[in-house]
TORPA-4810 file (N, C-alpha, C, O; in nm, 3 decimals):
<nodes>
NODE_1_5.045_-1.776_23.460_4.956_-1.808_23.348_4.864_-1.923_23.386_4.903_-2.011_23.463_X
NODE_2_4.718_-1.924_23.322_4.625_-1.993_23.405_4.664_-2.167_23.321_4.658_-2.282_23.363_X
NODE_3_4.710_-2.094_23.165_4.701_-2.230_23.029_4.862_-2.259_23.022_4.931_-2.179_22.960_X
NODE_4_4.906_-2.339_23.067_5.070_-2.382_23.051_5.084_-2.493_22.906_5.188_-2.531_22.852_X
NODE_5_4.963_-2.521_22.873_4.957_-2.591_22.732_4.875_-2.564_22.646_4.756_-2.533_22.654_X
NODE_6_4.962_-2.581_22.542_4.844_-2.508_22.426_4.808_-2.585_22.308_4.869_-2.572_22.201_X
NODE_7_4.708_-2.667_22.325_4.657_-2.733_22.164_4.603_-2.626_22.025_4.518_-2.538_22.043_X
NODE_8_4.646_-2.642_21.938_4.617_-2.564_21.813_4.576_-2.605_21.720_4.666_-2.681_21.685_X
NODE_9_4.487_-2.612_21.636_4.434_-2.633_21.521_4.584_-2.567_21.413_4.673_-2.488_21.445_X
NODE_10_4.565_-2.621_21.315_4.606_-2.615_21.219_4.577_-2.497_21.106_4.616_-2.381_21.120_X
NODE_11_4.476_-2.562_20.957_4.449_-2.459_20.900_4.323_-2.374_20.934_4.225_-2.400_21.003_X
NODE_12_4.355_-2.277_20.870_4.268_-2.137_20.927_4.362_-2.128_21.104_4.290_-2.070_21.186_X
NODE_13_4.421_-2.148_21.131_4.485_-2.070_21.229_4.634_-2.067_21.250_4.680_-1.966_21.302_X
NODE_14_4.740_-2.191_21.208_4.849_-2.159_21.192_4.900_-2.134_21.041_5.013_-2.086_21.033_X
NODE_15_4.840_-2.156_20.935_4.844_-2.146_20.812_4.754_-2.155_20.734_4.708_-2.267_20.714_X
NODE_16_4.693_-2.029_20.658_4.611_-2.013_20.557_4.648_-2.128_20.422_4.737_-2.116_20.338_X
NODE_17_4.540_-2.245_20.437_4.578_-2.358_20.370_4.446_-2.330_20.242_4.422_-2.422_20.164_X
NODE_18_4.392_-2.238_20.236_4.262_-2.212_20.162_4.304_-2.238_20.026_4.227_-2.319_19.975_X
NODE_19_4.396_-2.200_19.948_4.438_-2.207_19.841_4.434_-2.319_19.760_4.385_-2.343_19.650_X
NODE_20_4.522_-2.406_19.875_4.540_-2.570_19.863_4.427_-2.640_19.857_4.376_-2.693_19.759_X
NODE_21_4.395_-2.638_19.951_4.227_-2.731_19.953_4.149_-2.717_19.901_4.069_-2.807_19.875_X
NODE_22_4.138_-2.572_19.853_4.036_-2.586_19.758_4.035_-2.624_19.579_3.952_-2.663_19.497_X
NODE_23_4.172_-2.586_19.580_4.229_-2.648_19.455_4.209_-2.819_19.446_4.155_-2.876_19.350_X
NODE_24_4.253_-2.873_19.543_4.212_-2.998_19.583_4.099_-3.037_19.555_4.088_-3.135_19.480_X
NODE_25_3.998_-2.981_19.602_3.848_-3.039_19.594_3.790_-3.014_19.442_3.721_-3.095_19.380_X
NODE_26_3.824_-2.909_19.404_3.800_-2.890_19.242_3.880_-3.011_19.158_3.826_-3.079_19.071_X
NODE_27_3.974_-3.019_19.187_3.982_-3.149_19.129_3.935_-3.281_19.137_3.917_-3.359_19.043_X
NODE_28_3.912_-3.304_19.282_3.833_-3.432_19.313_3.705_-3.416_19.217_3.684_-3.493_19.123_X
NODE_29_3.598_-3.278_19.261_3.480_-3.259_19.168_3.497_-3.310_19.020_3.443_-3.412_18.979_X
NODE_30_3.561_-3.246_18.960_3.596_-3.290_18.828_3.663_-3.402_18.788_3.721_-3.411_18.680_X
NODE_31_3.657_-3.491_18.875_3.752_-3.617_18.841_3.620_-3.717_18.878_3.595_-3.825_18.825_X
NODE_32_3.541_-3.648_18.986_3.391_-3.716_19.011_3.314_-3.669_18.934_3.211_-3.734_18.953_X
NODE_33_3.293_-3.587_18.844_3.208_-3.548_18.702_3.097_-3.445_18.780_2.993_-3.427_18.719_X
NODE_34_3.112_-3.379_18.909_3.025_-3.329_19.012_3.041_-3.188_18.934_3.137_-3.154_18.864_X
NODE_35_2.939_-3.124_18.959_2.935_-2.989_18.980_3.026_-2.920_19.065_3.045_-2.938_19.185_X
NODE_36_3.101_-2.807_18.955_3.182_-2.745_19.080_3.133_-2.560_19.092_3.147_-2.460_19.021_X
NODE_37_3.085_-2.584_19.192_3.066_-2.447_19.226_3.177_-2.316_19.221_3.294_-2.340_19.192_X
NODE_38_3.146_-2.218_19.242_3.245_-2.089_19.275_3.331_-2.133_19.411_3.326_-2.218_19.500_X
NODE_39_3.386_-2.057_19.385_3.527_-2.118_19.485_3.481_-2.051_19.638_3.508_-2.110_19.743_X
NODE_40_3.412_-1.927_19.636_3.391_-1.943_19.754_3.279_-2.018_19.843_3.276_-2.015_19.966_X
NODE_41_3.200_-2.077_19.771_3.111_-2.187_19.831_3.149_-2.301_19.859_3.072_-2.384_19.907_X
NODE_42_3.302_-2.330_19.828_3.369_-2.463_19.860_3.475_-2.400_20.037_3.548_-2.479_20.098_X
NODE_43_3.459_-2.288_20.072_3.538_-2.277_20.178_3.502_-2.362_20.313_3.574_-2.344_20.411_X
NODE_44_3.378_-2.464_20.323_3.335_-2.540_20.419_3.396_-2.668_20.437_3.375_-2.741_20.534_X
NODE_45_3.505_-2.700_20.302_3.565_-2.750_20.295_3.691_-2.785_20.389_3.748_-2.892_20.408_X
NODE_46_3.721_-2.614_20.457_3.813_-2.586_20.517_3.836_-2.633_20.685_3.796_-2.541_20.756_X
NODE_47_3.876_-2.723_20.749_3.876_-2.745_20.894_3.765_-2.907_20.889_3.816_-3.015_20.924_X
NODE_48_3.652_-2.901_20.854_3.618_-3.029_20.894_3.660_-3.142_20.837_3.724_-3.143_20.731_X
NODE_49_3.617_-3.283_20.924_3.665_-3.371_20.785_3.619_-3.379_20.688_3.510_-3.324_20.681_X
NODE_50_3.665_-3.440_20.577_3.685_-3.442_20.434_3.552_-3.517_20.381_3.465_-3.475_20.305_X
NODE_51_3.564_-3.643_20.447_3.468_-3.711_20.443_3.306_-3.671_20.446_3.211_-3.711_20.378_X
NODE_52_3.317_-3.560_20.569_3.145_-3.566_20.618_3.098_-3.451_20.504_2.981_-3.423_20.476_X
NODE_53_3.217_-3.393_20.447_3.173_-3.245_20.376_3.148_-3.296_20.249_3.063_-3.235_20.184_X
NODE_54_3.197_-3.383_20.204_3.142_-3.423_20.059_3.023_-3.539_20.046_2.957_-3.586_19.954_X
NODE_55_3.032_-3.557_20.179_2.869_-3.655_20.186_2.761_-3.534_20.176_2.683_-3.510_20.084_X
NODE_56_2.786_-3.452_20.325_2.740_-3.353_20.298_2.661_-3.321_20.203_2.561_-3.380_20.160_X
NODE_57_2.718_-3.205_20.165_2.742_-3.116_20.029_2.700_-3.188_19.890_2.626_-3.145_19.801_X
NODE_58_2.775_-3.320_19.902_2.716_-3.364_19.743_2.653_-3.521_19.748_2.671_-3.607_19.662_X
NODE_59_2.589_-3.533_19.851_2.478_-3.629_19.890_2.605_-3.801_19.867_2.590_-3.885_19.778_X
NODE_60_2.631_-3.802_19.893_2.773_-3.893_19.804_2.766_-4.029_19.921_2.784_-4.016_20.042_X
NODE_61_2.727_-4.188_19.832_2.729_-4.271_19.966_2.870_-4.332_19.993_2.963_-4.303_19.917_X
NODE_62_2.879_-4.370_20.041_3.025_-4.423_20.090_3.149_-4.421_20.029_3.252_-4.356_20.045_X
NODE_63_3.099_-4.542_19.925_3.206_-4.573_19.820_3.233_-4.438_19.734_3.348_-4.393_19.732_X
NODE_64_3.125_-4.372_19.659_3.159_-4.263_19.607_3.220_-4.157_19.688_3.289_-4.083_19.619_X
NODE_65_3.217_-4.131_19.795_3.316_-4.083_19.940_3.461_-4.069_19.925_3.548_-3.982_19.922_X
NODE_66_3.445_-4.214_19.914_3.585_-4.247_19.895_3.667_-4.211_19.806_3.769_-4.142_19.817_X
NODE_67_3.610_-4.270_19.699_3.700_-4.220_19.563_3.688_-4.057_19.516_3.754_-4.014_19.421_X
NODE_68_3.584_-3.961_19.606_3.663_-3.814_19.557_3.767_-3.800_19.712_3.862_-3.722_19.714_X
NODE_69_3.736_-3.879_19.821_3.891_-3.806_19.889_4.007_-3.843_19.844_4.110_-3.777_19.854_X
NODE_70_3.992_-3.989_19.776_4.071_-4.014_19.726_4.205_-3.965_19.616_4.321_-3.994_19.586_X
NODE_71_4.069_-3.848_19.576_4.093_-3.816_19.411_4.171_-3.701_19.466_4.284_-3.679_19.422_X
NODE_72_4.103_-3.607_19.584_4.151_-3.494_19.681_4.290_-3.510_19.722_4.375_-3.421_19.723_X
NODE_73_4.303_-3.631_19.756_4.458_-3.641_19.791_4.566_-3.673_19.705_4.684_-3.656_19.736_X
NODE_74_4.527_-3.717_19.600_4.632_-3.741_19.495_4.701_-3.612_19.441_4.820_-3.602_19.412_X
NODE_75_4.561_-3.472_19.429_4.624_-3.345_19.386_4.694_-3.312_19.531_4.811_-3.284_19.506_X
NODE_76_4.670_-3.304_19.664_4.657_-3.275_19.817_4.818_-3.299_19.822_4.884_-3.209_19.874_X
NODE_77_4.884_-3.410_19.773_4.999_-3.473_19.823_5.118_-3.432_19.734_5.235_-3.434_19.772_X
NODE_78_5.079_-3.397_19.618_5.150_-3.346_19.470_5.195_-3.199_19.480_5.303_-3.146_19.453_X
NODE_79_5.072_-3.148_19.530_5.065_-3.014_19.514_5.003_-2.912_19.593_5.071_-2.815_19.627_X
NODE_80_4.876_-2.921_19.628_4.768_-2.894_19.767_4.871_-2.855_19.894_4.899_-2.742_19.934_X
NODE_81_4.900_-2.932_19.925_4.966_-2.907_20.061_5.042_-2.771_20.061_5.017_-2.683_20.144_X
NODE_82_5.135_-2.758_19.965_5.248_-2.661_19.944_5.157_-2.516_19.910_5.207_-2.404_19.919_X
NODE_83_5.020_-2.542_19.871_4.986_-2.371_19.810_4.933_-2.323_19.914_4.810_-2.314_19.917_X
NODE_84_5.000_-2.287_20.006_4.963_-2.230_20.129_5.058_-2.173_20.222_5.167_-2.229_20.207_X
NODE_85_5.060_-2.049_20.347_5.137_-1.945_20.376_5.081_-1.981_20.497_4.970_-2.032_20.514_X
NODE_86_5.205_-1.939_20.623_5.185_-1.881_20.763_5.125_-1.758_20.733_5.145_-1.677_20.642_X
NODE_87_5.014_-1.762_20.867_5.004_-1.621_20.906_5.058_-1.544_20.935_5.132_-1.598_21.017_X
NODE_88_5.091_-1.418_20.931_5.160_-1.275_20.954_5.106_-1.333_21.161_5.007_-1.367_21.225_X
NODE_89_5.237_-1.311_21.176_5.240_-1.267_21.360_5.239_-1.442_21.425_5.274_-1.474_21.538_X
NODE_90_5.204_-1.506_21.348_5.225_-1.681_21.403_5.356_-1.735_21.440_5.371_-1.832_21.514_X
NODE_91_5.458_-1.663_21.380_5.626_-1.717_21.449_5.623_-1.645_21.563_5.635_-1.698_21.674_X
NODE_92_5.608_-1.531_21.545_5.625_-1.428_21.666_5.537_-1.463_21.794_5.573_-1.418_21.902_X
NODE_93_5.398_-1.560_21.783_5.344_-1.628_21.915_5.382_-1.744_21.911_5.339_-1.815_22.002_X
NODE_94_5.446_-1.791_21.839_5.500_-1.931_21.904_5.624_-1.919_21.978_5.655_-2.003_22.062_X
NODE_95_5.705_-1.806_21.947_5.827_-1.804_22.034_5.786_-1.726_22.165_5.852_-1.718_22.268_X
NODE_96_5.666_-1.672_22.141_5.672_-1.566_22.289_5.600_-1.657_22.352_5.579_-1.621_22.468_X
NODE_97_5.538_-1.790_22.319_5.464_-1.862_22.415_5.594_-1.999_22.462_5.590_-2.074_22.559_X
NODE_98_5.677_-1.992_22.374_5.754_-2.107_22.422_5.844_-2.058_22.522_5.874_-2.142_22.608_X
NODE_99_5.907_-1.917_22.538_5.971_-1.852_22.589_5.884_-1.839_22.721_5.953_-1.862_22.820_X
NODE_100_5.747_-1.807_22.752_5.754_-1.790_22.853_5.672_-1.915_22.958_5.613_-1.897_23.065_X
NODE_101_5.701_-2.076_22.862_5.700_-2.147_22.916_5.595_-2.274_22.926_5.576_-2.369_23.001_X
NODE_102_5.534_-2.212_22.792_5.420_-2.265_22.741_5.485_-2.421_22.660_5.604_-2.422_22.625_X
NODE_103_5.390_-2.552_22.635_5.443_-2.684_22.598_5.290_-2.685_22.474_5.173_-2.715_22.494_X
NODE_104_5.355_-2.643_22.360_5.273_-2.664_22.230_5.266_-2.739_22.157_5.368_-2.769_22.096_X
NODE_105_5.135_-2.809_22.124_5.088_-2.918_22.045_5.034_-2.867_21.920_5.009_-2.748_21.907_X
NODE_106_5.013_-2.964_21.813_4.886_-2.900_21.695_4.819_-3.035_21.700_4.878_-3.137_21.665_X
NODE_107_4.675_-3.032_21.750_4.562_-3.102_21.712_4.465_-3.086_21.610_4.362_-3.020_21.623_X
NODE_108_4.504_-3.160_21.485_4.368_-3.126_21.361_4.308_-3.239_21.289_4.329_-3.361_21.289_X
NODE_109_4.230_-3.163_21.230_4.148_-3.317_21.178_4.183_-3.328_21.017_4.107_-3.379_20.935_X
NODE_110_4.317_-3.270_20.987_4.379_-3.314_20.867_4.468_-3.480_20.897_4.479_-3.536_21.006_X
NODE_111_4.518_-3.527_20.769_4.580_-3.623_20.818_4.701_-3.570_20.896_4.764_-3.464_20.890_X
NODE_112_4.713_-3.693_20.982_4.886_-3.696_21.073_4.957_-3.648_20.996_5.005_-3.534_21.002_X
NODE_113_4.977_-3.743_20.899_5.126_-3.766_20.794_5.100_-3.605_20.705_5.198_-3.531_20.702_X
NODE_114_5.014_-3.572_20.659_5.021_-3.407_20.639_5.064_-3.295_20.663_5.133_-3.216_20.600_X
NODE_115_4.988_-3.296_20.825_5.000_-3.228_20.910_5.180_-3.190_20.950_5.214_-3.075_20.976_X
NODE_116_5.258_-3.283_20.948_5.378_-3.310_21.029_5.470_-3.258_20.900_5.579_-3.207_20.924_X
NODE_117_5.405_-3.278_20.717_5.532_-3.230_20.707_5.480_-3.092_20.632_5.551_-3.034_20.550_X
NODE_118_5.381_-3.058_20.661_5.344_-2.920_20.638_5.436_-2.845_20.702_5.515_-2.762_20.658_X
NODE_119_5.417_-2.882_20.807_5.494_-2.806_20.967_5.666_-2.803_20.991_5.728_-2.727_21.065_X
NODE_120_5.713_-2.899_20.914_5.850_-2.943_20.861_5.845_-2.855_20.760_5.884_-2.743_20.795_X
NODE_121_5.800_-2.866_20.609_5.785_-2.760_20.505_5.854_-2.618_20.576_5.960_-2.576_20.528_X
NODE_122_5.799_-2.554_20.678_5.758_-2.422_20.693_5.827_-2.421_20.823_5.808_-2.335_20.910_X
NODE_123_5.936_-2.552_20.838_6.054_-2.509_20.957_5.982_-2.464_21.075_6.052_-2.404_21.157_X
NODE_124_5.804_-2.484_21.114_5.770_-2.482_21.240_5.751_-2.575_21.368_5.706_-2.539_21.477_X
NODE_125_5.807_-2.739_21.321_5.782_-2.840_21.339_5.827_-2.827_21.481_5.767_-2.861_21.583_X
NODE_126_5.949_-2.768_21.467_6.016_-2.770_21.629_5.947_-2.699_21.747_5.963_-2.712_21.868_X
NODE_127_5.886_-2.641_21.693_5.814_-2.579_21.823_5.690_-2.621_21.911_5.634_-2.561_22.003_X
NODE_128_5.656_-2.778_21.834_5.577_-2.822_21.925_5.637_-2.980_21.971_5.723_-3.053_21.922_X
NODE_129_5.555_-2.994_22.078_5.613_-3.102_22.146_5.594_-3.230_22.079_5.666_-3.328_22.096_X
NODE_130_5.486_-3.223_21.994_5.391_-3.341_21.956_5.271_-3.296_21.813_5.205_-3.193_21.823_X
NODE_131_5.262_-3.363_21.719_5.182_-3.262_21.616_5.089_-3.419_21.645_5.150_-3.525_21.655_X
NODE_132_4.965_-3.413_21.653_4.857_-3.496_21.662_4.790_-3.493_21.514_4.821_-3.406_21.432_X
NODE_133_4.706_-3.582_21.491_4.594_-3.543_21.330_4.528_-3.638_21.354_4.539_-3.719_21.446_X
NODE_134_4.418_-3.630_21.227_4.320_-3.770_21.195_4.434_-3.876_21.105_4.553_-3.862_21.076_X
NODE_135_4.348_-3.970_21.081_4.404_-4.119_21.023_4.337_-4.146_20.949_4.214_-4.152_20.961_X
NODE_136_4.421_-4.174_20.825_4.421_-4.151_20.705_4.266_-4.297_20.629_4.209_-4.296_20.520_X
NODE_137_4.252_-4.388_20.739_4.159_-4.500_20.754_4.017_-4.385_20.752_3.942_-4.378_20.654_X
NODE_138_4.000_-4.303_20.870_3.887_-4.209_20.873_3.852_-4.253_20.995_3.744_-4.211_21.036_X
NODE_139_3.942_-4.361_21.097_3.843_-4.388_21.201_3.895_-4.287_21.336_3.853_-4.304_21.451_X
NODE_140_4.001_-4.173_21.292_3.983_-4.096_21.363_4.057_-3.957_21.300_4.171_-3.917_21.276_X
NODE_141_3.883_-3.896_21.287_3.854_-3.779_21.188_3.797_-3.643_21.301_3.868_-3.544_21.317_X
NODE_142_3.688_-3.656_21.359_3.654_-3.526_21.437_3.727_-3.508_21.513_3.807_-3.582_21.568_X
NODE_143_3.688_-3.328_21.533_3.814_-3.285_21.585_3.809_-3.337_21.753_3.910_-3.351_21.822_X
NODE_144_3.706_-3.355_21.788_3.677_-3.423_21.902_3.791_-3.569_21.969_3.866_-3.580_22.066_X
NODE_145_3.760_-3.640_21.882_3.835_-3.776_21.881_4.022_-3.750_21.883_4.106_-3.807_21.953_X
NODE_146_4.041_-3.633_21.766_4.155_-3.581_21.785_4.215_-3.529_21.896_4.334_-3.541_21.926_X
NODE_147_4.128_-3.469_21.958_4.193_-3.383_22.092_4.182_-3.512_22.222_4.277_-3.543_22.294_X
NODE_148_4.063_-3.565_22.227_4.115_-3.687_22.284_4.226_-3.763_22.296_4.302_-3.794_22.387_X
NODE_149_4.213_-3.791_22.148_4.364_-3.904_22.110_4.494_-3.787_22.135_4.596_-3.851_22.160_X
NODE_150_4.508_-3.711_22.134_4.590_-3.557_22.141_4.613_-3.616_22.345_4.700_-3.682_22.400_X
NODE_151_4.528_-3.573_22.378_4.547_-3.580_22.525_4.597_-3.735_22.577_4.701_-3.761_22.637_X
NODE_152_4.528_-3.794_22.549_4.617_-3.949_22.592_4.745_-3.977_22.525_4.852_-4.010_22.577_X
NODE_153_4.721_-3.960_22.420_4.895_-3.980_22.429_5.024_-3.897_22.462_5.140_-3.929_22.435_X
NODE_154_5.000_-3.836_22.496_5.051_-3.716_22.565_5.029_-3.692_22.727_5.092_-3.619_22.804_X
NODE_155_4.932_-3.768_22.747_4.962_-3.791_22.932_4.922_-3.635_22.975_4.992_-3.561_23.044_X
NODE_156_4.800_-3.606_22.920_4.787_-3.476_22.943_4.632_-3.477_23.020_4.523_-3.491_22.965_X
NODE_157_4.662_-3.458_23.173_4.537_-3.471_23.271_4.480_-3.317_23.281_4.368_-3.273_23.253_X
NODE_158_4.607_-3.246_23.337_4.549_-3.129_23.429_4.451_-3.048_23.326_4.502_-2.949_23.272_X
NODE_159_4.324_-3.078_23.296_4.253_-3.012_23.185_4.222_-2.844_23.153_4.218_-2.781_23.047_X
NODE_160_4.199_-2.801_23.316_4.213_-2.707_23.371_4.332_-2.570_23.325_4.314_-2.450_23.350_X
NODE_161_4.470_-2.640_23.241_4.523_-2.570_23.238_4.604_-2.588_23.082_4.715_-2.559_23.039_X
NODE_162_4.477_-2.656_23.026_4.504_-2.662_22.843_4.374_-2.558_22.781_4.264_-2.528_22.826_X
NODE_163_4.443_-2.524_22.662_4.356_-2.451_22.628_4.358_-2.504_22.437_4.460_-2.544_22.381_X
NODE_164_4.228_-2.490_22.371_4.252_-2.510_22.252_4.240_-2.387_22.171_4.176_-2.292_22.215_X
NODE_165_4.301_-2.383_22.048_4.288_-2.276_21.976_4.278_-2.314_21.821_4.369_-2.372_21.762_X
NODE_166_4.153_-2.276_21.758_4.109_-2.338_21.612_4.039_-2.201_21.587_4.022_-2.114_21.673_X
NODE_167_3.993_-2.195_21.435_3.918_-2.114_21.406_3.756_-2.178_21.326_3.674_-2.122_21.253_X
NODE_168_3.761_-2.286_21.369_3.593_-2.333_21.318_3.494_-2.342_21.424_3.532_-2.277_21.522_X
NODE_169_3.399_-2.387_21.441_3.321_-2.379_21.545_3.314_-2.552_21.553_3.238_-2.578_21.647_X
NODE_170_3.368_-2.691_21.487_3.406_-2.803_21.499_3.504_-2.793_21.623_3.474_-2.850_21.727_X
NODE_171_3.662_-2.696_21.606_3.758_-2.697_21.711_3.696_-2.662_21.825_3.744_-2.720_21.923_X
NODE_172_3.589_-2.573_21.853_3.514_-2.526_21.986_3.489_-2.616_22.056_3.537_-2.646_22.165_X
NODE_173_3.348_-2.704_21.948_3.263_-2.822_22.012_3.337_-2.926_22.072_3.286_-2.995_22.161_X
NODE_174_3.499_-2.950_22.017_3.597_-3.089_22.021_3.655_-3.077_22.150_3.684_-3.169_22.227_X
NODE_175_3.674_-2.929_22.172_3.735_-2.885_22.336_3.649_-2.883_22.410_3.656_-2.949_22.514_X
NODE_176_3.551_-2.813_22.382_3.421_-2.820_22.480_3.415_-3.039_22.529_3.452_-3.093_22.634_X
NODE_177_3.369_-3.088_22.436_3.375_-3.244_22.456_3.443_-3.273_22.520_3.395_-3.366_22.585_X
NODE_178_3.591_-3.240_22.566_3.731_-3.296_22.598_3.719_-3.198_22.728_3.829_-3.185_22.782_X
NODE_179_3.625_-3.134_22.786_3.633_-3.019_22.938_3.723_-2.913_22.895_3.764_-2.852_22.994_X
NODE_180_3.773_-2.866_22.781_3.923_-2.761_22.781_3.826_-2.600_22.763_3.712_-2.563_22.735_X
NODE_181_3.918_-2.560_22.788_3.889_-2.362_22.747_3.943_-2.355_22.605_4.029_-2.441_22.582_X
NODE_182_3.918_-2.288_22.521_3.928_-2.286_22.413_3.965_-2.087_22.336_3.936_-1.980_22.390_X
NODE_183_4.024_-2.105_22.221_4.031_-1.941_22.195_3.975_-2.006_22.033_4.017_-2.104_21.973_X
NODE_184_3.846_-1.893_21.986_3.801_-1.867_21.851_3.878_-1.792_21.811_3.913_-1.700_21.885_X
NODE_185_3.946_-1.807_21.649_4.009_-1.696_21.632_3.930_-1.646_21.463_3.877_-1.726_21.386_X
NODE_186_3.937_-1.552_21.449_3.867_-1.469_21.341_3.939_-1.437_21.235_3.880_-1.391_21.137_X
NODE_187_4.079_-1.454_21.232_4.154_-1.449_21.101_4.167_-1.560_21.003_4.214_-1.556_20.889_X
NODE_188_4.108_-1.673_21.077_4.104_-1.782_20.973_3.944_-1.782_20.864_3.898_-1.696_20.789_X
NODE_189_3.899_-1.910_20.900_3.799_-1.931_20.803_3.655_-1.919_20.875_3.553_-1.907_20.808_X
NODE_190_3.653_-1.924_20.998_3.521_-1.880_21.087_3.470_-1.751_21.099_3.536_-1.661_21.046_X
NODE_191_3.372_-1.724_21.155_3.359_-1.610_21.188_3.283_-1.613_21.323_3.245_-1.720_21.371_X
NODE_192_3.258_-1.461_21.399_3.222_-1.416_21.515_3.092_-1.499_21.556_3.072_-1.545_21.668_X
NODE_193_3.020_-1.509_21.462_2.893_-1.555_21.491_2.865_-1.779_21.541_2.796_-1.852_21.611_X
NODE_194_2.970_-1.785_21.445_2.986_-1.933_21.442_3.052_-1.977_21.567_3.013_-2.081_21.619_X
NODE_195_3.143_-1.911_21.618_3.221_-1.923_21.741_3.180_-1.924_21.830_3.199_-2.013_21.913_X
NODE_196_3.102_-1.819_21.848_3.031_-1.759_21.980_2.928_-1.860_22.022_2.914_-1.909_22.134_X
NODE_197_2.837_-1.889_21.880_2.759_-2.038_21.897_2.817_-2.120_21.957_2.812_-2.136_22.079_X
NODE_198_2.894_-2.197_21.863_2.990_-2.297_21.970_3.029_-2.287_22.107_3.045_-2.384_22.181_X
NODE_199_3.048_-2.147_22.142_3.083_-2.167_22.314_3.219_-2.170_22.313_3.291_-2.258_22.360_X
NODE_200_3.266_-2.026_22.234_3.400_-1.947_22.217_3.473_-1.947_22.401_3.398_-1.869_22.460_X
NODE_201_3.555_-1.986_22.480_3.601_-1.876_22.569_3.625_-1.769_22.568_3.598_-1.684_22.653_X
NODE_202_3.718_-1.748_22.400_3.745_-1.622_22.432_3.760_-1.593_22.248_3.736_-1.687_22.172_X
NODE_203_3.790_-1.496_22.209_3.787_-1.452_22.071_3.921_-1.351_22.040_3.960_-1.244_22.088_X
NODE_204_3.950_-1.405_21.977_4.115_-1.358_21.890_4.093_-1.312_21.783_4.018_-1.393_21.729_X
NODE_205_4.121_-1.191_21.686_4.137_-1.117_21.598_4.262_-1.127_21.542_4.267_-1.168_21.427_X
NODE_206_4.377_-1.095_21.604_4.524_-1.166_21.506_4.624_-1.252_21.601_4.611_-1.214_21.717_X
NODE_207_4.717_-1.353_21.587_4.802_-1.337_21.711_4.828_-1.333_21.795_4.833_-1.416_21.886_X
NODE_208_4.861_-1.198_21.786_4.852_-1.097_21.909_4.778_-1.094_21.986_4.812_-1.118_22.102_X
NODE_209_4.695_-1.075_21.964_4.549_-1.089_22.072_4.567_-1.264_22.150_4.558_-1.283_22.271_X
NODE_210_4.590_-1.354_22.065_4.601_-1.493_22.149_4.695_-1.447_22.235_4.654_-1.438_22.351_X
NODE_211_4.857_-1.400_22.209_4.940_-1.412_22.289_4.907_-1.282_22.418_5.003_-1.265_22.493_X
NODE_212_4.833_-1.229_22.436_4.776_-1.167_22.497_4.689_-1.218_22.583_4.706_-1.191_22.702_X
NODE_213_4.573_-1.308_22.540_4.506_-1.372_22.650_4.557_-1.493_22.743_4.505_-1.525_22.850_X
NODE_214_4.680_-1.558_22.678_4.717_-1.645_22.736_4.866_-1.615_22.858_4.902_-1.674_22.961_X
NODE_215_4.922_-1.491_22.779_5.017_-1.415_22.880_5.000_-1.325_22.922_5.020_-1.227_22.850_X
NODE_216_4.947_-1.300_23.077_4.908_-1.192_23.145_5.007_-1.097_23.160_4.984_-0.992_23.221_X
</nodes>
């Protein structure tokens, strides 16, 4: 195998977290007196940070920033986190990649402290070596900075033979930044077109297909 390590994004690829977050942000909206759109115009919500999407999106300067992630995490920590499911075929590639020798991480730009007991929640915690995230301060949010901070602390040189796997076109650009090969995958919240922009290596449809490109 060419990838003996495997960094992973989180939601939209190990767990459809759509439910949660967006429930989340509807509440922040309405607790910020904001307009809340249809639910599927809030799915941009999904994978980047929190921060840049509601500056973004609802022109919002700092301080007001603050107090809807703020507002985001109060429902996020209560309740958010939990309304959300593994993907169909995601146990079944984490054991066929640990089995044949693969050392798995999750790098995302959710918080750490989230991230870790999402992954606890859903009894997948053990299967990686190390769960990486952003910080909860914001001073390390892109997914870029993540996979960085992901690789140094983890003593992880041989670049050549990590690969990342996200489904936004943020996780692309963050590996691309960091020299890694990367897999787009299409069952999450991206699509074909966004990926391919970014400078996809390779493109995944379920699973299966990952555990396929990475085990010859």
């Amino acid at each position: 195998m060419q990838y003996k390590t495997i960094l992973f994004d989180l939601d939209g690829t190990i767990t459809d977290s759509g439910e949660g977050i967006i429930h989340s942000v509807v509440y922040a909206l309405k607790k910020m007196n904001l307009k809340v759109p249809p639910h599927t115009e809030l799915y941009s919500f999904i994978g980047p940070p929190l921060n840049d999407t509601f500056k973004k999106q609802y022109h919002l300067d700092d301080q007001a920033t603050e107090q809807a992630v703020n507002h985001y995490r109060d429902y996020y920590q209560a309740t958010g986190m939990y309304e959300n499911y593994v993907y169909d075929g995601i146990l079944e590639l984490l054991i066929a990649l640990k089995n044949a020798g693969c050392t798995l991480y999750i790098a995302t730009s959710k918080p750490e402290i989230y991230a870790k007991q999402i992954l606890t929640h859903f009894e997948l915690n053990h299967y990686f070596e190390k769960i990486y995230g952003a910080s909860l301060d914001g001073e390390r949010s892109k997914k870029g900075d993540v996979i960085r901070y992901a690789l140094k602390e983890a003593k992880l040189t041989h670049h050549e033979e990590i690969l990342m796997i996200g489904d936004r076109s943020h996780d692309i650009v963050g590996a691309k930044e960091n020299d890694l090969a990367c897999i787009g995958v299409l069952y999450g919240f991206g699509d074909r077109t966004e990926l391919v922009a970014a400078g996809a290596d390779y493109i995944a449809y379920t699973p299966e297909e990952i555990r396929k490109i990475i085990i010859k």
